[in-house]
DSSP file (Angstrom, degrees, kcal/mol; ACC not computed):
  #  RESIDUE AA STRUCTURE BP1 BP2  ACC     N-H-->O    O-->H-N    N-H-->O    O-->H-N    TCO  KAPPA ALPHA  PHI   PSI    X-CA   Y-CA   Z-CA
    1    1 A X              0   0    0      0, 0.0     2,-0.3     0, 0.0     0, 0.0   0.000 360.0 360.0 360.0 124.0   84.0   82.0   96.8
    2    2 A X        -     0   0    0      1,-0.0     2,-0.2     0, 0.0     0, 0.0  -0.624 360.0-134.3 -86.7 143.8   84.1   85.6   97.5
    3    3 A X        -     0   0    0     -2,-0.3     2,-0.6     2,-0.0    -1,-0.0  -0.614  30.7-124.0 -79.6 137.5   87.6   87.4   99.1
    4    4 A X    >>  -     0   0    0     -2,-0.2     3,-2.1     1,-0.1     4,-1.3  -0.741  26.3-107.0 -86.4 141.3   86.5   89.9  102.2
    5    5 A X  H 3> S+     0   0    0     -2,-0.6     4,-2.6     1,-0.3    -1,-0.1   0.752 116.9  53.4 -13.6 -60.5   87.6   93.3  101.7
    6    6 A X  H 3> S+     0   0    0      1,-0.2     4,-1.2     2,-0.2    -1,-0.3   0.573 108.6  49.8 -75.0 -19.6   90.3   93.1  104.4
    7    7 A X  H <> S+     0   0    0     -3,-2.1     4,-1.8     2,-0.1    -1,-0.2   0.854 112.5  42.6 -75.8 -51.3   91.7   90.1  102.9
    8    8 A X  H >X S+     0   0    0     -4,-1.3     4,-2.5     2,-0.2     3,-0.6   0.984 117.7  55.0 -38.4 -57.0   92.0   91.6   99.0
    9    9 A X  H >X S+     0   0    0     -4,-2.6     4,-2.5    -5,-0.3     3,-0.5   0.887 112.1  41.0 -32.0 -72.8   93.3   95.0  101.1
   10   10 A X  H 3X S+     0   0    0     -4,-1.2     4,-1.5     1,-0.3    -1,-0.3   0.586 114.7  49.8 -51.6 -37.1   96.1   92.7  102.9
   11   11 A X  H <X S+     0   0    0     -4,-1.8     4,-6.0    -3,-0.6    -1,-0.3   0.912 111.6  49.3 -49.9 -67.1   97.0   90.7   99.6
   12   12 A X  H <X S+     0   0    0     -4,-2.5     4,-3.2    -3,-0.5     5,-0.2   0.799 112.0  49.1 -56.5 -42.2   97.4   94.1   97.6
   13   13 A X  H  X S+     0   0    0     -4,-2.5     4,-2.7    -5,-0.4    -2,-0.3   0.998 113.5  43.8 -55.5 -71.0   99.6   95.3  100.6
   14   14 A X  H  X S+     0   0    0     -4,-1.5     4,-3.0     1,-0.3    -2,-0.2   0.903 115.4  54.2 -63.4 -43.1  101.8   91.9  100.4
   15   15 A X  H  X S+     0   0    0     -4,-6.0     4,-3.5     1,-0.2    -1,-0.3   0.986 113.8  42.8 -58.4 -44.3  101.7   92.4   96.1
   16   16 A X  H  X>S+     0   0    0     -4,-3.2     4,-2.1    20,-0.3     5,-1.0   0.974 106.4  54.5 -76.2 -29.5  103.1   95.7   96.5
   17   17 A X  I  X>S+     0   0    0     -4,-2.7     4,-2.1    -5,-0.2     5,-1.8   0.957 116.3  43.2 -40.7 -59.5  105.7   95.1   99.2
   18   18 A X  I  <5S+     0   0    0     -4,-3.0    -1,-0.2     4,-0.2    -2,-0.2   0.743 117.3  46.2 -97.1   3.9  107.1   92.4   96.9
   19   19 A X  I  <5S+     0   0    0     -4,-3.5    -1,-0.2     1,-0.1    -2,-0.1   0.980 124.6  24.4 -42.6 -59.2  106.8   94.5   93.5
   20   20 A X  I  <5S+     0   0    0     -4,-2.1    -3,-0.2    -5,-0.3    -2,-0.2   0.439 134.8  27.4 -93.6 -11.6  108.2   97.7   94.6
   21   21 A X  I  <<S-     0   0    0     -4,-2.1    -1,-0.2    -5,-1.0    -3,-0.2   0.618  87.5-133.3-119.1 -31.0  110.3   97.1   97.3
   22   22 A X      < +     0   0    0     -5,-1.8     2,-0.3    -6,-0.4    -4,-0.2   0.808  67.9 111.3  94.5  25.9  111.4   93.6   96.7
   23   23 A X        -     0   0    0     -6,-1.1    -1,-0.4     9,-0.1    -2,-0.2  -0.993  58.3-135.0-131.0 150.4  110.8   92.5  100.4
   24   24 A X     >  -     0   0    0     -2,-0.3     4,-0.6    -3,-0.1     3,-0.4  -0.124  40.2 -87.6 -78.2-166.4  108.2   90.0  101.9
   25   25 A X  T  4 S+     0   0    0      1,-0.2     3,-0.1     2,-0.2    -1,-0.0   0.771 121.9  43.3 -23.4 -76.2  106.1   90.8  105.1
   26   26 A X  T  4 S+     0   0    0      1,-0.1    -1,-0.2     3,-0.0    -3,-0.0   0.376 116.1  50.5 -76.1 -12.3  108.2   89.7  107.7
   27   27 A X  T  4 S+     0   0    0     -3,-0.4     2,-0.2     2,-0.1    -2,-0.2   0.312  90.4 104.0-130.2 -21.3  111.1   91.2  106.2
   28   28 A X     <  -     0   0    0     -4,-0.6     2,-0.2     1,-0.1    -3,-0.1  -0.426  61.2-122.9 -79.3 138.0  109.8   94.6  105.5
   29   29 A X    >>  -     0   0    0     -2,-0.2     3,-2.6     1,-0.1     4,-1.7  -0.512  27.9-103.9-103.3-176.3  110.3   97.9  107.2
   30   30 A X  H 3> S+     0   0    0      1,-0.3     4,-2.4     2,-0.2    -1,-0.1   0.738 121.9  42.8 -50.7 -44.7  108.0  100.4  108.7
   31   31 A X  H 3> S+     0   0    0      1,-0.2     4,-2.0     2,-0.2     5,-0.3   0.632 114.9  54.2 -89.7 -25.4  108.1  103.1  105.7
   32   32 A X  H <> S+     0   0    0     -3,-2.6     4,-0.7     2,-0.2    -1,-0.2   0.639 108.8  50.0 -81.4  -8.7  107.8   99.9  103.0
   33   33 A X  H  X S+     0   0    0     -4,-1.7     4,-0.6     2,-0.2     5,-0.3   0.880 112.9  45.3 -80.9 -43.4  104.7   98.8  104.9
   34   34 A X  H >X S+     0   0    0     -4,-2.4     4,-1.8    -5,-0.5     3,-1.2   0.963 107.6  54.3 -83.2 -27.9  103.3  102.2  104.7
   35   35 A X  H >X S+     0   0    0     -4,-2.0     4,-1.2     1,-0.2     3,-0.6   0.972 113.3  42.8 -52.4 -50.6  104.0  102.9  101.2
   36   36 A X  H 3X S+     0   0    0     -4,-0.7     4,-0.9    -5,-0.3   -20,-0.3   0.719 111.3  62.2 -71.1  10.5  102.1   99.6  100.0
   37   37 A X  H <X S+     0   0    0     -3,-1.2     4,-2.1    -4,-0.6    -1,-0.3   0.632 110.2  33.2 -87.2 -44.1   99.8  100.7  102.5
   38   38 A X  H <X S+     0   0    0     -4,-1.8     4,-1.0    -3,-0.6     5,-0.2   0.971 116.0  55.9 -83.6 -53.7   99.0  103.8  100.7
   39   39 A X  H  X S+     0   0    0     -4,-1.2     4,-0.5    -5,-0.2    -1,-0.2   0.755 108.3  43.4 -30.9 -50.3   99.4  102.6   97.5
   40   40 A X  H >X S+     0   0    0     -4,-0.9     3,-3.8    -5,-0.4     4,-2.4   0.996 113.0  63.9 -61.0 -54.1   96.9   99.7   97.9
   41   41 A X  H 3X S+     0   0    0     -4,-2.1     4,-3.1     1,-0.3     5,-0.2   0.725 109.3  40.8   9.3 -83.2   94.4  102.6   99.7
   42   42 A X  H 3< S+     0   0    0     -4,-1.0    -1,-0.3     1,-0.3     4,-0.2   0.383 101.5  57.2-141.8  71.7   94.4  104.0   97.2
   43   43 A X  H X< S+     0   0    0     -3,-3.8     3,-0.8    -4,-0.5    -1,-0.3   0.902 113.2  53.9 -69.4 -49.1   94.0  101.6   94.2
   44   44 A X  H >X S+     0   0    0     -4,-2.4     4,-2.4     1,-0.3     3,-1.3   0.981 113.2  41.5 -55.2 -49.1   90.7  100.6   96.3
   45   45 A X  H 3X S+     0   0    0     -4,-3.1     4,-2.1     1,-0.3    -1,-0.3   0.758 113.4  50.3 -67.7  -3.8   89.5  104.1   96.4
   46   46 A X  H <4 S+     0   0    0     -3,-0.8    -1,-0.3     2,-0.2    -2,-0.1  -0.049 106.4  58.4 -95.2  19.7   90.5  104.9   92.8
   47   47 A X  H <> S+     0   0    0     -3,-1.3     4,-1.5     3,-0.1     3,-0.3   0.699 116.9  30.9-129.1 -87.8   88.7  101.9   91.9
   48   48 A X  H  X S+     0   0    0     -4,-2.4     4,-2.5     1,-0.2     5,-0.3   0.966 109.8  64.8 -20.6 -80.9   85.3  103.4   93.6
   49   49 A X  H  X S+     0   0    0     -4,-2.1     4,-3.6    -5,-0.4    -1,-0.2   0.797 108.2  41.8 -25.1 -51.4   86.0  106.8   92.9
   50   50 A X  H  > S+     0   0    0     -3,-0.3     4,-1.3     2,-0.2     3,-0.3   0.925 109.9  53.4 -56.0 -65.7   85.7  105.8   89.2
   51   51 A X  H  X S+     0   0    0     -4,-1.5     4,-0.6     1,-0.2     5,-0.4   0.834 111.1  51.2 -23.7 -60.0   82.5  103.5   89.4
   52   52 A X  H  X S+     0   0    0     -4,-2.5     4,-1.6     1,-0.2     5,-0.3   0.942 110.4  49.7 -77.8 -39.5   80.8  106.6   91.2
   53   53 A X  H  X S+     0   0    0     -4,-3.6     4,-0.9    -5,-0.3    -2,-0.2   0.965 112.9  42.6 -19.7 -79.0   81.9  109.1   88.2
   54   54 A X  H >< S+     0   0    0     -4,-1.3     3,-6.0     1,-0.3     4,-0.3   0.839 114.2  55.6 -46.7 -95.8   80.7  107.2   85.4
   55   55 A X  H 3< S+     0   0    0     -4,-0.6     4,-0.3     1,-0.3    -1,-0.3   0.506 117.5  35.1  -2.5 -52.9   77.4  106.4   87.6
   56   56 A X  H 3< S+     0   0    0     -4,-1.6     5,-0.4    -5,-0.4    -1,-0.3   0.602 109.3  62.7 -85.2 -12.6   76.8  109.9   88.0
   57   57 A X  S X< S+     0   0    0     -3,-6.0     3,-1.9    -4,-0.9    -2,-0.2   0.968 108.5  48.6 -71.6 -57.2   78.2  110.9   84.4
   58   58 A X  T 3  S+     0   0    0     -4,-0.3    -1,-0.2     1,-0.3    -2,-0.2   0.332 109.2  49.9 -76.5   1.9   75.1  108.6   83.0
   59   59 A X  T 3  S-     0   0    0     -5,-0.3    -1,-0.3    -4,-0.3    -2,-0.1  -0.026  87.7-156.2-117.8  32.9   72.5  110.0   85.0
   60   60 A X    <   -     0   0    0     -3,-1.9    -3,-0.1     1,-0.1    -2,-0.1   0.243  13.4-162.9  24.5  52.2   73.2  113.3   84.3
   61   61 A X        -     0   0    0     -5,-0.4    -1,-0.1     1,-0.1     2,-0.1  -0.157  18.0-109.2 -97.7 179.5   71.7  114.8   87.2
   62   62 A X        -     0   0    0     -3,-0.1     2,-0.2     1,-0.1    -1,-0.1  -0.416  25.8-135.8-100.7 174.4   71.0  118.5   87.3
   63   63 A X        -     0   0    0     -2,-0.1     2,-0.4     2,-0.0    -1,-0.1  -0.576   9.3-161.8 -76.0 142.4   72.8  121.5   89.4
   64   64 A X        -     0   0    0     -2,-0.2     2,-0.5     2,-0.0    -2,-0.0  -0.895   9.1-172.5-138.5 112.4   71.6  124.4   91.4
   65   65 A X        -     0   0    0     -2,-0.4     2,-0.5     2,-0.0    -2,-0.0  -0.891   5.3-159.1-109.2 154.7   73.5  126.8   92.0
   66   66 A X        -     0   0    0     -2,-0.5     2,-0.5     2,-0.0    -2,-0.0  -0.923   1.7-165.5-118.3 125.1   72.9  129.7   94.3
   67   67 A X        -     0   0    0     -2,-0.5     2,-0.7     2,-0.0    -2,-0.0  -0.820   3.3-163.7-116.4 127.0   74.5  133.2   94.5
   68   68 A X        -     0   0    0     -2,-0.5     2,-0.7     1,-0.0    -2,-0.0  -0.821  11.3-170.9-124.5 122.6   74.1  135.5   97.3
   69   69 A X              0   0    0     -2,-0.7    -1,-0.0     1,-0.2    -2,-0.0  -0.177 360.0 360.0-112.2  60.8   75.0  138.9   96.9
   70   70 A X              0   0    0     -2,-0.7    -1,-0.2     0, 0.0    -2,-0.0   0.361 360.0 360.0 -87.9 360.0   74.8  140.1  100.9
């Protein structure tokens, strides 16, 4: 059974809340929500970000650059 995005997201929020702050959910305040907010963010995008590097590392694709001397 696959997790939807928004559920992993929300999970990752709830793990960091009770690493880093030591508070659940219901217990938490505005500025702990939004750190484990940003923090899961961006574990997802770091996640990506990486996947699309490599991908692009191994297909080595080529450059053009252009220089305009107006």
């Amino acid at each position: 059974m696959q997790v939807a995005p928004e559920d992993r997201l929300f999970d990752t929020i709830k793990r960091y809340l009770l690493t880093d702050h030591g508070t659940l959910l219901s217990k938490s305040s505005r500025q702990e929500l939004y750190l484990s907010l940003c923090k899961a963010l961006r574990e997802e995008i770091m996640f990506y970000w990486t996947a699309s590097a490599l991908s692009l590392e191994k297909k080595q694709p080529r450059t053009i650059y252009y220089l305009s001397m107006e």
